[in-house]
C-alpha positions in Angstrom: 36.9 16.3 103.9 38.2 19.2 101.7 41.1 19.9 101.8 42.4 23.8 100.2 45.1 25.5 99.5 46.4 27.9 101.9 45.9 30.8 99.9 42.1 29.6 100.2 42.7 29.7 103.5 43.7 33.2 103.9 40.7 34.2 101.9 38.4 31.8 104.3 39.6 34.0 107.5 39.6 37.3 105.4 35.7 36.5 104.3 34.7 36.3 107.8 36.5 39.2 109.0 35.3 41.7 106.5 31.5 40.3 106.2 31.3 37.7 103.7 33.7 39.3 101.2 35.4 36.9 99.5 37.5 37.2 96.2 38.2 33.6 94.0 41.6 34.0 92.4 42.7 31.5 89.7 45.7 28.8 89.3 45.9 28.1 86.0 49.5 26.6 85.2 49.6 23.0 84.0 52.8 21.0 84.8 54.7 18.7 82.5 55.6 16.3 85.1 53.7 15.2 87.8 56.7 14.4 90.1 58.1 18.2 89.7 54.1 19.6 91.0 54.5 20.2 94.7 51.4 19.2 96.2 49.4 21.5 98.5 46.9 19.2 99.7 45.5 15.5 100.2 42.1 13.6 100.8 41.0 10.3 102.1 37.9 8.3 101.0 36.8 4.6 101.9 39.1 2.8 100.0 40.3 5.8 97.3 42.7 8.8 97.9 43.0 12.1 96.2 45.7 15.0 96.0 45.8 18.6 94.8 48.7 20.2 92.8 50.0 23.6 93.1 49.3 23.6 88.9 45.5 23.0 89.9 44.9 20.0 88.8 43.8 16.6 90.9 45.5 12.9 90.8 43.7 9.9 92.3 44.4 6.5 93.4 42.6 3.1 94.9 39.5 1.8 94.9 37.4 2.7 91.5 34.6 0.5 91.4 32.3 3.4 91.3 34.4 5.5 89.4 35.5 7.6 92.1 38.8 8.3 90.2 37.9 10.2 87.7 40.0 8.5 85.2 37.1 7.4 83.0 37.2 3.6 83.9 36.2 1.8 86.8 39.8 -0.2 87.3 41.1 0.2 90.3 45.2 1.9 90.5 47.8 1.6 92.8 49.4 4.7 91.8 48.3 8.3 91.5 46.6 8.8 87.8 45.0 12.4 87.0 41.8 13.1 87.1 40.7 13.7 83.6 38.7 17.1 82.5 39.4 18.8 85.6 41.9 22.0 86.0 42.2 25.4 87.7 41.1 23.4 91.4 41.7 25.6 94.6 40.1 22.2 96.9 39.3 18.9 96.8 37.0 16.2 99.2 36.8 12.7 99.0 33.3 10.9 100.5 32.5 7.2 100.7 33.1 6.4 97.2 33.0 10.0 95.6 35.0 12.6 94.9 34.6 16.2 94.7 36.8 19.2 93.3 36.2 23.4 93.5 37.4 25.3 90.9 38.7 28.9 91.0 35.5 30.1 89.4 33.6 28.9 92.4 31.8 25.7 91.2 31.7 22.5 92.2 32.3 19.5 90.0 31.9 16.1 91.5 32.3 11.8 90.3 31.8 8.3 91.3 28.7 6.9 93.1 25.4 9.0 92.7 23.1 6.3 94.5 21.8 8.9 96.7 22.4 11.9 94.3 25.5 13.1 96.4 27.0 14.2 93.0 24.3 17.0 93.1 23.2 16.2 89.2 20.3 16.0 89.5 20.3 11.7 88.5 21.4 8.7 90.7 23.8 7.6 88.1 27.2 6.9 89.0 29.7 9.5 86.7 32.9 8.0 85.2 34.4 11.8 85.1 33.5 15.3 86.7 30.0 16.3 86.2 29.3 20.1 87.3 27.1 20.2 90.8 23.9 22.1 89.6 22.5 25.3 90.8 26.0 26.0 92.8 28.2 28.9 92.5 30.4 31.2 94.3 31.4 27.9 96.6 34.3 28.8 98.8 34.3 25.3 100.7 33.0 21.8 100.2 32.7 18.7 102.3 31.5 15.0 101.5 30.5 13.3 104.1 29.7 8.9 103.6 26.8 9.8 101.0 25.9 13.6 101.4 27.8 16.2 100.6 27.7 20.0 102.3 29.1 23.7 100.1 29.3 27.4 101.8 28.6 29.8 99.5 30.7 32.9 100.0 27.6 34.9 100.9 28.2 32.3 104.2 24.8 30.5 103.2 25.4 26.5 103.4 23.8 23.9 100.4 23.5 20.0 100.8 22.7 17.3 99.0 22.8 13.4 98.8 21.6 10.9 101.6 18.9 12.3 104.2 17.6 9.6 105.9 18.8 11.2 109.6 18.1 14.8 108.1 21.6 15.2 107.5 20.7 17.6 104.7 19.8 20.2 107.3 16.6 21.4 105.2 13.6 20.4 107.9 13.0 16.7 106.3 14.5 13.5 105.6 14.0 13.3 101.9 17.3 12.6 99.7 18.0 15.3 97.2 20.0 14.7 94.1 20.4 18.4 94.0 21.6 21.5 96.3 19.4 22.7 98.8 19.8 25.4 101.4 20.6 24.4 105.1 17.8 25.9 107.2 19.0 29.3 109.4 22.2 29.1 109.0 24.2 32.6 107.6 27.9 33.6 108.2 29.4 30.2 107.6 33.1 30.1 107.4 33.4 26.4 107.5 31.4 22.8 107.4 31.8 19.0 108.5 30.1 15.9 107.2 30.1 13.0 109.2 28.2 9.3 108.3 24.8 10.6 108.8 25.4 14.1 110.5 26.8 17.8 109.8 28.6 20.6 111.1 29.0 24.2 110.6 31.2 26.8 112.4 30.0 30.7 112.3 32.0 33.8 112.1 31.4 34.5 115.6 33.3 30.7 116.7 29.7 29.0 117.6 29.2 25.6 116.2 26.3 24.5 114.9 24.8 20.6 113.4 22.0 18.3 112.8 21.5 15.0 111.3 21.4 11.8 113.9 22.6 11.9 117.3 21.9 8.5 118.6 25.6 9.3 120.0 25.7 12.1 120.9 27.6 13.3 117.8 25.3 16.6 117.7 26.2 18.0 121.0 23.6 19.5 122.4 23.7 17.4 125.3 21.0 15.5 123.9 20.6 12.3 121.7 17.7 13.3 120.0 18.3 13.4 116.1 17.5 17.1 114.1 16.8 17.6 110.8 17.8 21.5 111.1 20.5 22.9 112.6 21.0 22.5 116.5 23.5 24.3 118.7 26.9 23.2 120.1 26.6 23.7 124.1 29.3 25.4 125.4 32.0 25.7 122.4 33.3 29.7 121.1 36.2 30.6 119.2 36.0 27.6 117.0 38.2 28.1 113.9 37.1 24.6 112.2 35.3 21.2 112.8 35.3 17.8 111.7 33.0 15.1 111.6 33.5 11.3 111.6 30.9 8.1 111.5 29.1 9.3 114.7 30.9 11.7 116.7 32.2 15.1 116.0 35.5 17.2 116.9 36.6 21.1 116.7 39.6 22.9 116.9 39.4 26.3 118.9 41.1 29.6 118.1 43.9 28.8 121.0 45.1 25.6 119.5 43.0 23.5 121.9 41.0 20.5 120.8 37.3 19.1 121.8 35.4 16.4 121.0 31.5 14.8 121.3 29.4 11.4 120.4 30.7 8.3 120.6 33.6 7.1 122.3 33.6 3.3 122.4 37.0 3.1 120.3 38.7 6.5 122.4 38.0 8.8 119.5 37.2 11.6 122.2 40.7 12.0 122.9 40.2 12.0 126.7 42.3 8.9 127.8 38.8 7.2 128.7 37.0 4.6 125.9 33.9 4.1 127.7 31.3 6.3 127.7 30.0 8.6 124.6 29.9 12.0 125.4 26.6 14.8 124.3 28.7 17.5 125.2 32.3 19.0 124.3 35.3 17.2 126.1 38.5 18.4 125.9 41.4 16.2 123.9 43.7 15.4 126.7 47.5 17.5 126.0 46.2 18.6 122.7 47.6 21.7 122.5 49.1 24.0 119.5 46.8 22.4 117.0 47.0 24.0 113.6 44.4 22.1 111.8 42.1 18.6 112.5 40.5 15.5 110.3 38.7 12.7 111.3 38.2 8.9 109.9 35.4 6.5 110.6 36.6 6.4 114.3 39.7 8.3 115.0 41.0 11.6 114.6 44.5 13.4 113.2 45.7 16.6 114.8 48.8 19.0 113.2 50.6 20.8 115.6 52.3 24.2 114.6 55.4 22.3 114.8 54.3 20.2 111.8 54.0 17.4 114.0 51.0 14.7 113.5 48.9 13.4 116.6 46.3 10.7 116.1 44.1 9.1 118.6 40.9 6.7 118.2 41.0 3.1 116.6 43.7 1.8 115.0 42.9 -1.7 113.6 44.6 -0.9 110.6 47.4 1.2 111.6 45.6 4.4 111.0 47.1 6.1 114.0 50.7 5.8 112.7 52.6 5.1 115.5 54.0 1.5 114.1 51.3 -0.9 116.3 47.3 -1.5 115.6 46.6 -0.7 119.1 43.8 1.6 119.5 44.5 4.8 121.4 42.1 6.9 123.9 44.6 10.0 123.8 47.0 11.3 121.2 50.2 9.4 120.2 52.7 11.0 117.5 52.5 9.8 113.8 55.9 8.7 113.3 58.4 9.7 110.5 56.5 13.0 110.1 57.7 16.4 110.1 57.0 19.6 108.5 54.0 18.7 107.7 51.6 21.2 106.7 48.6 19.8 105.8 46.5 16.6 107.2 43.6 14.3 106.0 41.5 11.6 107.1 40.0 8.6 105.4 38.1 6.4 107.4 40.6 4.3 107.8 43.9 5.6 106.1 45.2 9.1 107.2 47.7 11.3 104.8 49.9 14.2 105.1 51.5 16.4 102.6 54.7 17.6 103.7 56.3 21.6 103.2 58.4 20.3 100.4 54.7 19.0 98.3 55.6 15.4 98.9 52.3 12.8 100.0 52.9 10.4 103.1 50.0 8.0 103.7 49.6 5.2 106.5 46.8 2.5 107.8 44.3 0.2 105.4 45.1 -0.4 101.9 42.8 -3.3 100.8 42.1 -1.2 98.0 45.7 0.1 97.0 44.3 3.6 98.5 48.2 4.3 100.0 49.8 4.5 96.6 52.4 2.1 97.3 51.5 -0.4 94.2 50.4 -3.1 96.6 46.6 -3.8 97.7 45.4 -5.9 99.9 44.9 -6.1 104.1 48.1 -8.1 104.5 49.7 -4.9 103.0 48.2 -2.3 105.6 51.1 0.0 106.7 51.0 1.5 110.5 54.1 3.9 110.1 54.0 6.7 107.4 55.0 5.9 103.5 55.4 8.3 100.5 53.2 8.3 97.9 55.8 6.9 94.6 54.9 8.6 91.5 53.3 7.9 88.7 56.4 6.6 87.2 57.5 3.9 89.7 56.6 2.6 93.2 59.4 2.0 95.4 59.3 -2.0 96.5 
């Protein structure tokens, strides 16, 4: 899920306020030294992570079989490397196996696996660096869901591409596109989600809108009947931003509150229940104060205005951060954490960049995705590490 700077940020909430008016501004300072970059924000793929300096460029680290680091090679690393041919980046995503970047002119640039066209090239071939997303400009956000990938323009019109099997692509069929296309009836977009097979979109008036499958629920419409344009959220207003996981879906409401829909076999719901999935919006039990949310494959991370971290959901591999691999049906504190002001979700790692710029990560590393120089499930962390530079790895 993308992850942007906070002057991005301002300029998210100022675009919806003044109609869809939305200035780009430009970061264009490259640092010497990695290790003396603060870094404003972090992303979490399937086995790869990703982080964005203040100087605007983007370092990666993990799995790289599909060439989702961007270094040009398809070794994996157990450290941060840079990503090569990219600069002057205002956000970042990280999808199943891809990786995607925004730069201050507005487009979109994009690497690793293609096999559904969710680089938005226009081929199915895997890309060892960045390779512009065609046809896309003026993007002020981007998301990568498993194998599709969502952008809002800042004219507040949403484009997708990659897999479409579930009609995930929002564009009235389930054909796979290896370029953008425009999300049916949808306008005055401030923010999207993309889950495993499904989407989300949050207005400027607070509704919430998605489509894609919903044999869980994960649309909430209090159906489970799968769209392949945009559906409703029942009962949800004020929502200031949305995330999406493998099936079920979660928002974070103007007064700090958090809800959440579709399935709940592991607790991901956050209402002290892991039983029944849910079509409709439940509330996230004593979530309150939330300043921004991410979800994994089947849990959730919450940060509190305190710079606190909250997790709740499945934990086989310590995801939650609260030093056990016992799954959770309502938040528990991330351990070790404080001023934290920014989150992120892989689907099974989560990672948090702290005031100061420095990169915690926690939960699965079988692909060396925590940056800790080890790989391997027998080196899985459940309590919070720093990311060691590029220099060394502390042992």
């Amino acid at each position: 899920m993308i992850r942007r700077k906070k002057s991005m940020k301002r300029l998210i909430r100022l675009f919806a306020v003044v109609c869809l008016s939305l200035a780009l501004t430009a970061n264009m300072a490259v640092a010497a030294d990695r290790s003396k970059t603060p870094v404003e924000a972090a992303a979490g793929g399937t086995g790869h992570s990703l982080f964005l300096q203040k100087d605007g460029t983007v370092w990666a680290w993990g799995a790289n079989s599909n060439a989702q680091l961007g270094d040009g090679t398809k070794t994996d690393r157990y450290s941060p490397i840079p990503v090569k041919n990219l600069d002057s980046v205002i956000g970042i995503s990280a999808g199943g196996a891809a990786s995607f970047a925004v730069r201050s002119d507005g487009t979109a640039w994009a690497w690793g696996s293609n096999l559904f066209g969710q680089l938005g090239d226009g081929t199915t071939y895997d890309r060892l660096t960045p390779v512009q997303v065609q046809g896309l400009h003026s993007v002020v956000a981007l998301e990568a869901g498993s194998s599709h990938s969502l952008a809002v323009k800042a004219d507040g019109s949403v484009w997708a591409w990659g897999w479409n099997t579930y009609g995930q692509l929002g564009d009235g069929t389930t054909d796979s596109r290896s370029t953008p296309v425009q999300v049916e009836g949808l306008d005055s977009v401030v923010a999207v989600a993309a889950g495993s097979g499904h989407s989300l979109a949050v207005k400027a008036d607070g509704s919430v809108w998605a489509w894609g499958a919903n044999w869980s629920g994960q649309l909430g419409d209090g159906t489970y009947t799968e769209s392949t344009v945009p559906v409703q959220v029942t009962g949800l207003g004020s929502v200031v931003s949305v995330s999406a996981g493998n099936t079920f879906s979660s928002a974070l409401k103007s007064d700090g509150t958090v809800w959440a829909w579709g399935a709940n076999d592991s607790g991901q719901l956050g209402s002290e229940t892991a039983a029944s999935n849910s079509p409709s919006p439940v509330q996230v039990t004593g979530m309150a104060s939330a300043a921004a949310i991410s979800s994994g494959s089947d849990y959730s991370l919450a940060l509190k205005n305190d710079g606190t971290v909250w997790a709740w959901g499945y934990n086989s591999s310590g995801q939650l951060g609260n030093g056990t691999t016992t799954s959770s049906s309502a938040p528990v504190q991330v351990t070790r954490l404080g001023s934290v002001v920014s989150v992120a979700a892989g689907p099974l790692h989560g990672l948090a960049v702290q005031s100061g710029g420095t990169v915690w990560d926690w939960g699965n590393n079988t692909y060396g995705q925590l940056g800790d120089g080890y790989f391997g499930g027998g080196y899985d962390r459940s309590l919070p590490f720093q990311v060691c530079s590029t220099n060394k790895c502390k042992k």
